[in-house]
VEXTIVEX-510227 format. One record per residue (C-alpha): residue in one letter; x negated, y, z negated; residue number from 0; chain. Coordinates in Angstrom, 3 decimals. Example, Ala and Ser with C-alpha at 12.3 -4.5 7.8 and 13.67 -1.06 7.14 Angstrom:
// residues 2
residu_east_north_up_num_chaine
a_-12.300_-4.500_-7.800_0_A $
s_-13.670_-1.060_-7.140_1_A $
// end
This chain:
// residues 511
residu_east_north_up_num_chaine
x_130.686_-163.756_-134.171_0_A $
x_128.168_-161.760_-135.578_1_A $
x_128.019_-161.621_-139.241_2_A $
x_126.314_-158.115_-139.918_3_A $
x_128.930_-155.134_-140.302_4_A $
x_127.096_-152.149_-139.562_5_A $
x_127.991_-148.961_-140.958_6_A $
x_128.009_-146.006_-139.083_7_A $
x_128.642_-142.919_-141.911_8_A $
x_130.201_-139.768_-140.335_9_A $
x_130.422_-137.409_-143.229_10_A $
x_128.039_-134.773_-141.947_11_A $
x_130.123_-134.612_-138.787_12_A $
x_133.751_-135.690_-139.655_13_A $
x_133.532_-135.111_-142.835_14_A $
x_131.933_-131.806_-142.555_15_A $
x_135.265_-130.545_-140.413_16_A $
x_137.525_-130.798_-143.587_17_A $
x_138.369_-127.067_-144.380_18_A $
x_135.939_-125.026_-146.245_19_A $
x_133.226_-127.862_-146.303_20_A $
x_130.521_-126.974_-143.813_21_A $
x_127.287_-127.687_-145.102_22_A $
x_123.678_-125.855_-144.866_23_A $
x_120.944_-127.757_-143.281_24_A $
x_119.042_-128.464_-146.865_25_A $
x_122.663_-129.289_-147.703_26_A $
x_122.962_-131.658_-145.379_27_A $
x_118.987_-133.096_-145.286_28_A $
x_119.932_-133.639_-149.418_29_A $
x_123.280_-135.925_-147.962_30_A $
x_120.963_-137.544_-145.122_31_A $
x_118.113_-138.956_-147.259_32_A $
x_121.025_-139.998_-149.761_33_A $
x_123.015_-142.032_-147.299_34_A $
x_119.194_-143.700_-146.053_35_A $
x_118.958_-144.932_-149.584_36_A $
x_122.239_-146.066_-149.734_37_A $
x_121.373_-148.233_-146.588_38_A $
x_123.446_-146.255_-143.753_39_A $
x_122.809_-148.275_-140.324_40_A $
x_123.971_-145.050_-138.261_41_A $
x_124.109_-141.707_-139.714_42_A $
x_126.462_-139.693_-137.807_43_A $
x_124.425_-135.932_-138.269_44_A $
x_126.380_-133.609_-136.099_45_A $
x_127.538_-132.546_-133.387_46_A $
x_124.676_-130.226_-131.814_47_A $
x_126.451_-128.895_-128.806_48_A $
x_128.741_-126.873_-131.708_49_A $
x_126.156_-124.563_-132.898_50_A $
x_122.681_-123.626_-133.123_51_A $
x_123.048_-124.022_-136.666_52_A $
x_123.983_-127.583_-136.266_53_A $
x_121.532_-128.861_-133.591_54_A $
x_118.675_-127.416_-136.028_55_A $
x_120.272_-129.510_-138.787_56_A $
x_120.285_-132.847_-136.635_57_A $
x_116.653_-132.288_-135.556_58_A $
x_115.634_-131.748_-139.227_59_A $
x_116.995_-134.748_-140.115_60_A $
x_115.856_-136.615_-137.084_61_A $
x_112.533_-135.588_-138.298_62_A $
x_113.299_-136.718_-141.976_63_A $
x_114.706_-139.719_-141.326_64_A $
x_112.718_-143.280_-141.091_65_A $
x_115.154_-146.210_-141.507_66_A $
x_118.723_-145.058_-140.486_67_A $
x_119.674_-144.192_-136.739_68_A $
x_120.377_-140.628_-136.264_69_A $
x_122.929_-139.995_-134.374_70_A $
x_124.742_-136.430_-132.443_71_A $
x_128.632_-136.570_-131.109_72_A $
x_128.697_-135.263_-127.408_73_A $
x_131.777_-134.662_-125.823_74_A $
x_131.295_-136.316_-122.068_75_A $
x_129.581_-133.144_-119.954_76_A $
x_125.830_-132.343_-119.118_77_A $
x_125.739_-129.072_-121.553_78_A $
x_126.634_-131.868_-124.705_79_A $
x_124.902_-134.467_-123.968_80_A $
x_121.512_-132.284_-123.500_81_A $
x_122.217_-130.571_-126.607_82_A $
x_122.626_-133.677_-128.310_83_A $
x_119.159_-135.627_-126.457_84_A $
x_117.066_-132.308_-127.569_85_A $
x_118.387_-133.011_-130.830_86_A $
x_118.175_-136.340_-131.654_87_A $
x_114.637_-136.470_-129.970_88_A $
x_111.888_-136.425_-133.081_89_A $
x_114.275_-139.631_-134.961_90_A $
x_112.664_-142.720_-135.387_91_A $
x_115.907_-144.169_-134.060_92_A $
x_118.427_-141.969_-131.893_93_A $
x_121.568_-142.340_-130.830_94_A $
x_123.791_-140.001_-128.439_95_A $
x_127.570_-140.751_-129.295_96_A $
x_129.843_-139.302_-126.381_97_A $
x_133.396_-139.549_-126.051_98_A $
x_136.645_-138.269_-123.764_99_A $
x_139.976_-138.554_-124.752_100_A $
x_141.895_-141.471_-122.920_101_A $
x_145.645_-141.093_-123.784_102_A $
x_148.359_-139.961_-121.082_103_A $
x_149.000_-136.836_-123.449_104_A $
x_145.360_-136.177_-124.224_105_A $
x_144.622_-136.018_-120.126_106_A $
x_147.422_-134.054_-118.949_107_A $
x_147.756_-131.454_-121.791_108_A $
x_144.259_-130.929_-123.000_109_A $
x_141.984_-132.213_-120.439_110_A $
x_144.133_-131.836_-117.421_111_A $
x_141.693_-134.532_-115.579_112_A $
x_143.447_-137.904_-113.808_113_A $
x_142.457_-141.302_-115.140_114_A $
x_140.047_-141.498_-112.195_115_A $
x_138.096_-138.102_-113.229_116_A $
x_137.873_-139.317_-117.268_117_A $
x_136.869_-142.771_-115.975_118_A $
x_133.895_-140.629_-113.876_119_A $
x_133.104_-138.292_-116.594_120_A $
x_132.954_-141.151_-118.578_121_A $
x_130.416_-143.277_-117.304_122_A $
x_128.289_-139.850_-115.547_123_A $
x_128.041_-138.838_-119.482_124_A $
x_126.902_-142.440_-120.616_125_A $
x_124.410_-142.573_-117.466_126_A $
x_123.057_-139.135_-118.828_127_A $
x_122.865_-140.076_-122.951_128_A $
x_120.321_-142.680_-121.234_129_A $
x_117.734_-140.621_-120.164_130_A $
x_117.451_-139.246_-123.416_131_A $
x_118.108_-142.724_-125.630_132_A $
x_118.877_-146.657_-124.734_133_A $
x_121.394_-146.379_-127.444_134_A $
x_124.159_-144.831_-126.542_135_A $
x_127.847_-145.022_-127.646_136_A $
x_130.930_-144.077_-125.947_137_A $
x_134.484_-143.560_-127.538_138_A $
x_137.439_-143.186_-126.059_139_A $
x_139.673_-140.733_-128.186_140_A $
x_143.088_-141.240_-129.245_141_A $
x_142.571_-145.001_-127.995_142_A $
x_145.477_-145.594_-130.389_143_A $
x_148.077_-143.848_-128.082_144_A $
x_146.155_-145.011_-124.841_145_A $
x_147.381_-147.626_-122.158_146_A $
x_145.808_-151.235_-122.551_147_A $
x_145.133_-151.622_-118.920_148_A $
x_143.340_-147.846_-118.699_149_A $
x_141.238_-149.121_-122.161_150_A $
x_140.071_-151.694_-120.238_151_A $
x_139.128_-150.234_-117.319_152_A $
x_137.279_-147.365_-118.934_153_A $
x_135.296_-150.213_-121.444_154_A $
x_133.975_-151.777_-118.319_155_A $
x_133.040_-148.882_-116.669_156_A $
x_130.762_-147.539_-119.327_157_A $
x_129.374_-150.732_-120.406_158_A $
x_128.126_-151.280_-116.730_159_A $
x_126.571_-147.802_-116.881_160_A $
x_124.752_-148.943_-120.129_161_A $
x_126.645_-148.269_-123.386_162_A $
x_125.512_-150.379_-126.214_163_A $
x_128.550_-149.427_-128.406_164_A $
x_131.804_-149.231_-127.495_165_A $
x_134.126_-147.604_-130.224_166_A $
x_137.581_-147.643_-130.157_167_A $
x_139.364_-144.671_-132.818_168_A $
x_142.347_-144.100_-134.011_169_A $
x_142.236_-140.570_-133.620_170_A $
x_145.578_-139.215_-135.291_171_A $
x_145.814_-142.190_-137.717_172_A $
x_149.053_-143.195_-135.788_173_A $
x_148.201_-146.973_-135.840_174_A $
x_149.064_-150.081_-138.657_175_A $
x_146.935_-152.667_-139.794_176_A $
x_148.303_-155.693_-137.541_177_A $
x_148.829_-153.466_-134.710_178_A $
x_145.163_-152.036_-134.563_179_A $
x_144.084_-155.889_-135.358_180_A $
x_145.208_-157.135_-132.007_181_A $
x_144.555_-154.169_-129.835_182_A $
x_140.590_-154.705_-131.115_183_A $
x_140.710_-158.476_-130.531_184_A $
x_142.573_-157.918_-127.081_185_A $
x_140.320_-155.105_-126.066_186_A $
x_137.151_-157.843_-126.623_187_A $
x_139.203_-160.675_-125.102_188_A $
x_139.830_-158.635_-122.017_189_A $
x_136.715_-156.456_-120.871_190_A $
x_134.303_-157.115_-119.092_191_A $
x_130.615_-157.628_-121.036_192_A $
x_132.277_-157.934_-124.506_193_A $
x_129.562_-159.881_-125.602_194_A $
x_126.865_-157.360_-124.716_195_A $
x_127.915_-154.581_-126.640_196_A $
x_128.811_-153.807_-130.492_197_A $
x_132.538_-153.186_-131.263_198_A $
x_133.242_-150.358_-133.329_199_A $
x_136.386_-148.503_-134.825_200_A $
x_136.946_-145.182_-136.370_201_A $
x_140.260_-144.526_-138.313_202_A $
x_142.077_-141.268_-139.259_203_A $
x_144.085_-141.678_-142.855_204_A $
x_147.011_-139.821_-141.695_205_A $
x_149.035_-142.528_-142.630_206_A $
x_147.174_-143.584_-145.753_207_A $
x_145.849_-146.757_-143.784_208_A $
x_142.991_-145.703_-142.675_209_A $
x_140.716_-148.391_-144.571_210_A $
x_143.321_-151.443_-143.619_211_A $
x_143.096_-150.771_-140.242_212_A $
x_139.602_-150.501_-140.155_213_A $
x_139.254_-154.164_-142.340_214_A $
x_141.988_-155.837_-139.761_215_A $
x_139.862_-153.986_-136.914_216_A $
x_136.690_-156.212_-138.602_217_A $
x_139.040_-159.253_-138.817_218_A $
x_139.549_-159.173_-135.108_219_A $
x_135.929_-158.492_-134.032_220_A $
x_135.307_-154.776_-134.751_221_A $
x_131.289_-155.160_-135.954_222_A $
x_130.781_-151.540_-136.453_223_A $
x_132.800_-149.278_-139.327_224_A $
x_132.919_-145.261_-138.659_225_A $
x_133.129_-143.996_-142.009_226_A $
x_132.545_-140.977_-144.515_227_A $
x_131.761_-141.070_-148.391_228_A $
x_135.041_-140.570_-150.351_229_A $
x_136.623_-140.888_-147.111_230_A $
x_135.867_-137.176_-146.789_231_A $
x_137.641_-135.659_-143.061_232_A $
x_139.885_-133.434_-141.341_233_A $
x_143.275_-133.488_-142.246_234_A $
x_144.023_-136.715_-144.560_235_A $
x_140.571_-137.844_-144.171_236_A $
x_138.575_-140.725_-142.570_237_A $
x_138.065_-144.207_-143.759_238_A $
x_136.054_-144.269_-146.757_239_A $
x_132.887_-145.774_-146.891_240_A $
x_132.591_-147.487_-150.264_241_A $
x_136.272_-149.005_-149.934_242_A $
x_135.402_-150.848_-146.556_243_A $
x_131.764_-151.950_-148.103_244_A $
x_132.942_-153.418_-151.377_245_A $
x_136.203_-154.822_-149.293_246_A $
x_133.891_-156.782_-147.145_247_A $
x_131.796_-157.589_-149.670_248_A $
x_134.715_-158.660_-152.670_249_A $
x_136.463_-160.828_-149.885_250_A $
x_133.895_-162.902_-148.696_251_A $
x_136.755_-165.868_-148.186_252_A $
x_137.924_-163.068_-145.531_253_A $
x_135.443_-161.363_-144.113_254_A $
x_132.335_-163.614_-142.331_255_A $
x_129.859_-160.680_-142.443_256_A $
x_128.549_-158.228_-144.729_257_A $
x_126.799_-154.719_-144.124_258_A $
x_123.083_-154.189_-145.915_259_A $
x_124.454_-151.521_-148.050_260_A $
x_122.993_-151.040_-151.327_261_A $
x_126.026_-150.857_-153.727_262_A $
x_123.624_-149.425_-156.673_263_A $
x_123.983_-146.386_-154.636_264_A $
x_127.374_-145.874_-153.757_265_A $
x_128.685_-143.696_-157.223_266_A $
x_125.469_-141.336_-156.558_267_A $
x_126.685_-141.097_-152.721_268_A $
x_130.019_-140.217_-153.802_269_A $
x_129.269_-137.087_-156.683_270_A $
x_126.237_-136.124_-154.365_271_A $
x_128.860_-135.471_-151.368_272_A $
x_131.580_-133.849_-154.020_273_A $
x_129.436_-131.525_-155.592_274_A $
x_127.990_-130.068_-151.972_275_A $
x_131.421_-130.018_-149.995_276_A $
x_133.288_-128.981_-153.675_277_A $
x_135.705_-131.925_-152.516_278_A $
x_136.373_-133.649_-156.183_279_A $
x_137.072_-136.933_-156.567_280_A $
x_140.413_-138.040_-157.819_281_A $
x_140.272_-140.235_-161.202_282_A $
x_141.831_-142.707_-159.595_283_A $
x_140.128_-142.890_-156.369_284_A $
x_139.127_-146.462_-155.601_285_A $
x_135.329_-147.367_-156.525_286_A $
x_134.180_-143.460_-157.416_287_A $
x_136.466_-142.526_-159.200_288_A $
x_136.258_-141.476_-162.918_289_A $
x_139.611_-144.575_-163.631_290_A $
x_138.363_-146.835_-161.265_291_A $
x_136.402_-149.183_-164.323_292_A $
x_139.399_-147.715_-167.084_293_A $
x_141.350_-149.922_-168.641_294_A $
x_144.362_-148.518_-170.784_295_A $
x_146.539_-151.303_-171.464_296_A $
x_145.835_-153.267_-174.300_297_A $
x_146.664_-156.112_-172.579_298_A $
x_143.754_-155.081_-170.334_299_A $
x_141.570_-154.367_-172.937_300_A $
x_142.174_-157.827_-174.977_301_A $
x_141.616_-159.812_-171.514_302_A $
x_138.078_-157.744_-169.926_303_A $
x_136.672_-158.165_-173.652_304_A $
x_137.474_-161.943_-173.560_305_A $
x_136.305_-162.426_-170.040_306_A $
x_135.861_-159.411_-167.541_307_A $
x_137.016_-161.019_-164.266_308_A $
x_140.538_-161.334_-166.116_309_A $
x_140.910_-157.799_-165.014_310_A $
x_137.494_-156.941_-162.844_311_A $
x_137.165_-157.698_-159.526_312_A $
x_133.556_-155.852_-159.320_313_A $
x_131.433_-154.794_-161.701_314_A $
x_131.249_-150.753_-162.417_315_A $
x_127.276_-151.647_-161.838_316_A $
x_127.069_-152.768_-159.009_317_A $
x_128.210_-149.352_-157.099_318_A $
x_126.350_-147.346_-159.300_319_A $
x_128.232_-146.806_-162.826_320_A $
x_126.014_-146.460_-165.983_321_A $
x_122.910_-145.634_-164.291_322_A $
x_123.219_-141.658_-164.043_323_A $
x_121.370_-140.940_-167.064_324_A $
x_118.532_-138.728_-167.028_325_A $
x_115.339_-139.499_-169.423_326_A $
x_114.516_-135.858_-169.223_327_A $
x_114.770_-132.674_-171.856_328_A $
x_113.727_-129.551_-172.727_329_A $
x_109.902_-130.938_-173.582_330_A $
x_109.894_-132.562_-170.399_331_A $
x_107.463_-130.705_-167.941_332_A $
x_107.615_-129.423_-163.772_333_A $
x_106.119_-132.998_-162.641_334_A $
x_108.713_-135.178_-164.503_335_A $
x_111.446_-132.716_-163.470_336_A $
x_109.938_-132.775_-159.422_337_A $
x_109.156_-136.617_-159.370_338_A $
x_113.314_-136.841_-160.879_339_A $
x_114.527_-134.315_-157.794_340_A $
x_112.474_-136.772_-155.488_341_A $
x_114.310_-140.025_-156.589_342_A $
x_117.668_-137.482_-155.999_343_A $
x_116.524_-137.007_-152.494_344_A $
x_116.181_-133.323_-153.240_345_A $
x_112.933_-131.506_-151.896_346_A $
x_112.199_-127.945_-153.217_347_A $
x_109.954_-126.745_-150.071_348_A $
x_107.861_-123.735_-151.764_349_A $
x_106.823_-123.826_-155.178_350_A $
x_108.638_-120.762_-156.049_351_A $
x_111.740_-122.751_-155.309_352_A $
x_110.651_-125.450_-157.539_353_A $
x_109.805_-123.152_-160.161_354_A $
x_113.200_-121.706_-159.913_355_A $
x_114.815_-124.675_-160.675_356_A $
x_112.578_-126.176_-163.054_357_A $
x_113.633_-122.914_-165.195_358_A $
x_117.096_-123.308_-164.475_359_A $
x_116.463_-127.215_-166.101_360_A $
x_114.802_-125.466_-169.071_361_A $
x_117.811_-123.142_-169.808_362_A $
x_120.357_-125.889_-169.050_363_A $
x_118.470_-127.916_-171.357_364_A $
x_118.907_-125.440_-174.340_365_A $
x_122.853_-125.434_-173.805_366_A $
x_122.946_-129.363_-173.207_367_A $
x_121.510_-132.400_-175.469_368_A $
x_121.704_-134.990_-172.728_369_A $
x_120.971_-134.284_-169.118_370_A $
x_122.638_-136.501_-166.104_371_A $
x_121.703_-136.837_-162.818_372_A $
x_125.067_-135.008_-161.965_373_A $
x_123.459_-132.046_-163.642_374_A $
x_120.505_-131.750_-161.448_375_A $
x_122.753_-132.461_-158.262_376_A $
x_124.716_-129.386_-159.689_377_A $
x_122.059_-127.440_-160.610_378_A $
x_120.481_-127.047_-156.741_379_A $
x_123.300_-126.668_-155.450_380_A $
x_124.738_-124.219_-157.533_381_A $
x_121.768_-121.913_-155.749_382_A $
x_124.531_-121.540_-153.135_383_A $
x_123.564_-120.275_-149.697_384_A $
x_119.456_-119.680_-148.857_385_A $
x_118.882_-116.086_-149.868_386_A $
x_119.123_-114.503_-146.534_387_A $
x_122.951_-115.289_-146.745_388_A $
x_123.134_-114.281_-150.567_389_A $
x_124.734_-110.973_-150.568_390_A $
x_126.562_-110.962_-153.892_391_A $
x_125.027_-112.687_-156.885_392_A $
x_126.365_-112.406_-160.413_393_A $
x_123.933_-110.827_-162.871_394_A $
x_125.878_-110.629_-165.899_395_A $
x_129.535_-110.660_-167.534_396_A $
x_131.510_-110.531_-170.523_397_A $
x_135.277_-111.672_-171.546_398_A $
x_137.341_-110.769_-173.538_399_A $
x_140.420_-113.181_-174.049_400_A $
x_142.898_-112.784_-177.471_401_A $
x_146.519_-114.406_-178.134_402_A $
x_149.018_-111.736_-177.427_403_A $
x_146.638_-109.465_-175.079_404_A $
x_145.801_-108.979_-171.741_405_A $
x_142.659_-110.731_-170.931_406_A $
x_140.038_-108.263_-169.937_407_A $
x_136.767_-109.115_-167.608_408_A $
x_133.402_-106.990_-167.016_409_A $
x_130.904_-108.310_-164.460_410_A $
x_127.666_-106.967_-163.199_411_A $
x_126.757_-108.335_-159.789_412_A $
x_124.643_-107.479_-157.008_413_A $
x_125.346_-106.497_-153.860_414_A $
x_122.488_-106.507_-150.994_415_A $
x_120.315_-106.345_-154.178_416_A $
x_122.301_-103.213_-155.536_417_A $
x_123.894_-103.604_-158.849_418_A $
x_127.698_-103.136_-159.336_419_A $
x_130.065_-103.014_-161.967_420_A $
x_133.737_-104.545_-161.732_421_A $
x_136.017_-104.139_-164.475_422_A $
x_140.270_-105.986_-164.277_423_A $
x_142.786_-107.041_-166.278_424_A $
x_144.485_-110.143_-165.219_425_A $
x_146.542_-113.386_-166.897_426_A $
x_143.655_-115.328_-168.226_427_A $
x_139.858_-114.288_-168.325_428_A $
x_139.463_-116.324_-164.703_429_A $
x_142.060_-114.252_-163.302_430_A $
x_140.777_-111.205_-164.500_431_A $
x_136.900_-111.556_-163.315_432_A $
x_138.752_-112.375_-159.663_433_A $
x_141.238_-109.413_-160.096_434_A $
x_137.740_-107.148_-161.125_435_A $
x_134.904_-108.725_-158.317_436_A $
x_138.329_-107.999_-155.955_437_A $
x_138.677_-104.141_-157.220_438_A $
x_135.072_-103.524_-155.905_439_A $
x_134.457_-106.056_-153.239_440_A $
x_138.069_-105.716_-151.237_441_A $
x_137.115_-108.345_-149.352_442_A $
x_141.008_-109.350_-148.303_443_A $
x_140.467_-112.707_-148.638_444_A $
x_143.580_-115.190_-149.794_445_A $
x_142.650_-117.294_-152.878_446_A $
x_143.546_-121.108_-150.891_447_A $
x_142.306_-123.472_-154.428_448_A $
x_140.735_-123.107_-157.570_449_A $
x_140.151_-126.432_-158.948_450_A $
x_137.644_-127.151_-162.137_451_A $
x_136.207_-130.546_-162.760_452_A $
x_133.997_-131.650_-165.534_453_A $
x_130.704_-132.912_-163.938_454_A $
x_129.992_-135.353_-166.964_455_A $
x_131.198_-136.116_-170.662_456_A $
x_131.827_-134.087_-173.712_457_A $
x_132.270_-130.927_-174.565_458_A $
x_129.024_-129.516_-173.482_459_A $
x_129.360_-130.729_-170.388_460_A $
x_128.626_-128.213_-167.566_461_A $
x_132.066_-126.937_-165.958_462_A $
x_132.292_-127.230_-162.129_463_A $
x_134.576_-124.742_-159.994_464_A $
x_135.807_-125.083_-156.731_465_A $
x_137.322_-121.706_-154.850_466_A $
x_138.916_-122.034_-151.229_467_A $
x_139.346_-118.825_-149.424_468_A $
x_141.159_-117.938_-146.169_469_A $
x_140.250_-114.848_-144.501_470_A $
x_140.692_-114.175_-140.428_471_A $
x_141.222_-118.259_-139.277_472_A $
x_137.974_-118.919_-141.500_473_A $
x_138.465_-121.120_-144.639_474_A $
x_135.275_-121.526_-146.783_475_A $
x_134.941_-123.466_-149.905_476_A $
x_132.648_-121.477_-152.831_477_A $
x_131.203_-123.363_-155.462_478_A $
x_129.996_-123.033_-159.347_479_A $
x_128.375_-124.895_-162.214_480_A $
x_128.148_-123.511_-165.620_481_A $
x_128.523_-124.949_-169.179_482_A $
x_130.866_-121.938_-169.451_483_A $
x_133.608_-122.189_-167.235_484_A $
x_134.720_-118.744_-166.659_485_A $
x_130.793_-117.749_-165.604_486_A $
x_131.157_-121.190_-163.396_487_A $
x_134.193_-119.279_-161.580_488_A $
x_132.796_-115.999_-161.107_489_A $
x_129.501_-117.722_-159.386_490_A $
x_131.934_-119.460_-157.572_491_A $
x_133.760_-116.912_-156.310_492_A $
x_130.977_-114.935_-155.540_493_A $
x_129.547_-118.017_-153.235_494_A $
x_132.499_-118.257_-151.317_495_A $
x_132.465_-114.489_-150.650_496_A $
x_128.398_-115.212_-149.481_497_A $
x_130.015_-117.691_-146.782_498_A $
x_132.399_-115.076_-145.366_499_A $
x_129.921_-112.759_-145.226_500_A $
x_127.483_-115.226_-143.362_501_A $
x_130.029_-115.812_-140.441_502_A $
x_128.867_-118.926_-139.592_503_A $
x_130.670_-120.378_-137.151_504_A $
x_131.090_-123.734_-136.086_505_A $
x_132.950_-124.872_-132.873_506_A $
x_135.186_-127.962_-133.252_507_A $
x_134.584_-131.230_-131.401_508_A $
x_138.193_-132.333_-130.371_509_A $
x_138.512_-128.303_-128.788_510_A $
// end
C-alpha cells in the first residue's frame, strides 16, 4: 500500500458554498498561493461551469500556480467538462474532477436517468476530461446511500475509460466510521483495476464524523483526503484539513503513510481562510483554534511545565503557533511592508494599490504597538470588494453611547461616490449605526449574524466583525477590521450591502 496520503483541499469550491462565503478572484488567488505553501497536492479551485466569475478565478490560479495540481469540479456533460478543460488549461498541473450522482434516490428524483444512462454519462464525461487532461477524477455522489454492486460497476467502467482517481463521498454525511471503513476496502477488493488508480474519499460533517470517516476511509486504503481548511462547507461542513494531517501524522503506529504537508503552515492557513470567508474559528476548534495549546487546570499546568508530552500530543509549533509576529512598525518603509505581503501570499497588482495599503499599515501602526501577521491579512481584506463593486463606503462617523440614554449614531458614507448622511437611535451604538445606514439605504435586507472576534491580543488589538445578510434567496457575509469596533461594524455592514448590490451569482454544483 502506498504510503503517501495526498491531500486534495476543496475550500475554494466546497468550502466556498457555505452561506455568505463566496470569494473574489484576488480573494481566492490570496487562499491558492497559501494552500501551495502549505503543500496542497490538489487544490480543488472551482467549479467553472457555475459562472464566468468562477472559470476566470480557476484560470488565474491555473496561471499562478507552480507546484499544486489545479483542479475544476464538472458535473458529467460536454457543456462542464469544456468549461472546466478551458479552465484548467494554463496550470502547470490540471486536473478535471467530474462526478454523477449514483444512489437509487439521487437517479430517480433528481437525475431521472437509469443506472445504464449514469453508467454512460459516466464514462462519455471521463472519455471527454481526457482530451483536455490525463488526470482526471470521477466521483460518484452520494456513494454513501448507493448499491455495492452498482459502485462497482460504475468504478470499472470509468477506470477502463481512463480515470486516474476514483473518489468515493459521503455526500450527506450519512455514513460512520466502521461502516465507511469497509465499504472503501470492499470497493478496492472488488473492482476491477484497483491497483491502477488512487482511492479517494470526501466526507460531509453532518453527523460530526466527518474526519473519522475519512481516517477509517485511509485505514482501509483510501490514499487521497478531500478536505477544506477549518473544515469550512455547506451545511455542517467538510472534513477539515489540519485534523486529518496532524491525525495521520500524530498516529504514525496507525497510519502507514503521511501527506507532504508543511505543518508550519497550517495556523496561517486557518486565520487566512477565516478572515476572507468571515467564518471564525471556535476557541476550541481542534489544531486552530485559540484553546487548542490552553491549559487551565492546574493539574495541567504542573504536568506540561514538568514535561510537555504529559499533556501535549503536538507541539503548538509545529502547525504554526508563535510564529505570527510581524518585525515591522511605523519606521518601517513600502519595501519591508511589500517583501512582508509577499511571504503572506498577497500581491498588490498596481502601485496605487500598494500605496494604499502601505498607508493603511502606517495609520494602523499609530493605533497599534505590535503588528501581527493577522493584521496585514485583515488589513487587505478589509478593502472589501474591487472598486467597481464598491458602492457604499464609510467616510466618517461619530457615537455617542451614555448609561441611562439612548445610544445615538451619525455616519457619513458614500454612495456611487455621493456623500450621505444617516443619523438613528438604537440599543447600543452598533445597533444604532445599522438602524441609521438602514434609514437611508432601505435596502430590506434581514440582519442573519453579527459576530466580533478579536484578530490578536490585548486591548489594542484590531476588532473584527462579521455581518450575514439575507435578502431575495441571496445570503452574503460582509466583513470589517478596525481597532474600534463599532467603525469595524459599520465597514462591515456597508461591505455586505456592496455584495448585494454586486449580484453575483453563483450556480450550485449538486443543482
Amino acid at each position: 500500500m502506498n504510503d503517501r496520503l495526498y491531500i486534495f483541499d476543496t475550500t475554494l469550491r466546497d468550502g466556498e458554498q457555505s452561506p455568505g462565503a463566496s470569494m473574489t478572484k484576488d480573494e481566492k488567488l490570496r487562499i491558492a498561493r497559501q494552500l501551495e505553501k502549505l503543500g496542497v497536492d490538489v487544490i480543488e479551485a472551482g467549479f467553472a461551469a457555475a459562472s464566468p466569475g468562477d472559470a476566470d478565478a480557476i484560470k488565474a490560479i491555473a496561471e499562478a500556480i507552480t507546484n499544486s495540481t489545479v483542479c475544476s469540479l464538472a458535473r458529467a456533460n460536454e457543456r462542464d467538462i469544456r468549461a472546466a478543460g478551458e479552465a484548467i488549461k494554463p496550470a502547470r498541473y490540471g486536473r478535471i474532477h467530474t462526478f454523477i450522482a449514483t444512489s437509487p434516490i439521487h437517479m430517480e428524483k433528481k437525475l431521472r436517468m437509469t443506472p445504464d444512462q449514469v453508467v454512460e454519462a459516466a464514462v462519455k464525461a471521463v472519455k471527454l476530461a481526457r482530451e483536455y487532461t490525463e488526470d482526471v477524477e470521477f466521483s460518484a455522489e452520494d456513494a454513501v446511500r448507493s448499491d455495492m454492486d452498482f459502485l462497482v460497476r460504475v468504478f470499472d467502467a470509468v477506470i477502463e475509460a481512463g480515470a486516474k482517481t476514483i473518489n468515493v463521498p459521503d455526500t450527506v454525511g450519512y455514513s460512520i466510521p466502521a461502516l465507511w471503513g469497509e465499504r472503501m476496502k470492499t470497493l478496492i477488493a472488488r473492482v476491477k483495476g484497483a491497483d491502477k488508480v488512487v482511492w479517494s474519499t470526501h466526507c460531509h460533517n453532518d453527523l460530526g464524523m466527518a474526519v473519522a470517516n475519512s481516517l477509517a476511509a485511509v485505514m482501509n486504503g483510501a490514499r487521497q483526503v478531500e478536505c477544506t481548511i477549518n473544515g469550512l462547507g455547506e451545511r455542517a461542513g467538510n472534513a477539515s484539513l489540519e485534523e486529518i494531517v496532524m491525525a495521520v501524522r500524530t498516529r504514525k503506529d496507525v497510519f502507514n503513510c503521511d501527506s507532504k504537508i508543511d505543518a508550519t503552515q497550517i495556523v496561517p492557513a486557518s486565520k487566512l481562510v477565516s478572515t476572507i470567508t468571515g467564518y471564525p474559528v471556535q476557541p476550541n476548534k481542534a489544531i486552530v483554534g485559540a484553546n487548542a495549546f490552553a491549559h487551565e487546570s492546574g493539574i495541567h499546568q504542573d504536568g506540561v511545565l514538568k514535561h510537555r508530552e504529559t499533556y501535549e500530543i503536538m507541539r503548538a509549533e509545529d502547525v504554526g503557533w508563535h510564529a505570527n509576529r510581524l518585525t515591522l512598525g511605523k519606521l518601517s518603509g513600502r519595501a519591508a511592508f511589500k517583501s512582508k505581503l509577499g511571504e503572506l501570499g498577497i500581491v498588490l497588482e498596481t502601485e496605487e494599490a500598494l500605496n494604499t495599503a502601505f498607508a493603511r499599515f502606517k495609520d494602523l501602526a499609530d493605533k497599534k504597538r505590535e503588528i501581527f501577521d493577522e493584521d496585514l491579512q485583515a488589513l487587505v481584506s478589509d478593502e472589501g470588494y474591487a472598486a467597481e463593486h464598491e458602492r457604499f463606503k464609510l467616510v466618517s462617523m461619530k457615537v455617542c453611547s451614555e448609561t441611562g440614554e439612548t445610544p445615538q449614531a451619525s455616519l457619513v458614507f458614500t454612495d456611487d461616490g455621493v456623500e450621505r448622511r444617516a443619523d438613528g437611535f438604537g440599543s447600543g451604538p452598533v445597533d444604532a449605526a445599522f438602524k441609521a445606514l438602514e434609514s437611508v439605504v432601505s435596502s430590506g435586507a434581514d440582519l442573519l449574524l453579527y459576530s466580533v472576534n478579536n484578530i490578536t491580543s490585548g486591548t489594542d488589538s484590531q476588532g473584527e466583525v462579521t455581518v450575514r445578510l439575507a435578502k431575495d434567496g441571496r445570503v452574503v457575509n460582509g466583513q470589517g477590521a478596525d481597532t474600534d469596533i463599532v467603525v469595524a461594524s459599520a465597514k462591515a455592514y456597508l461591505h455586505a450591502l456592496n455584495k448585494l448590490d454586486a449580484k453575483l451569482e453563483r450556480a450550485h454544483p449538486q443543482v
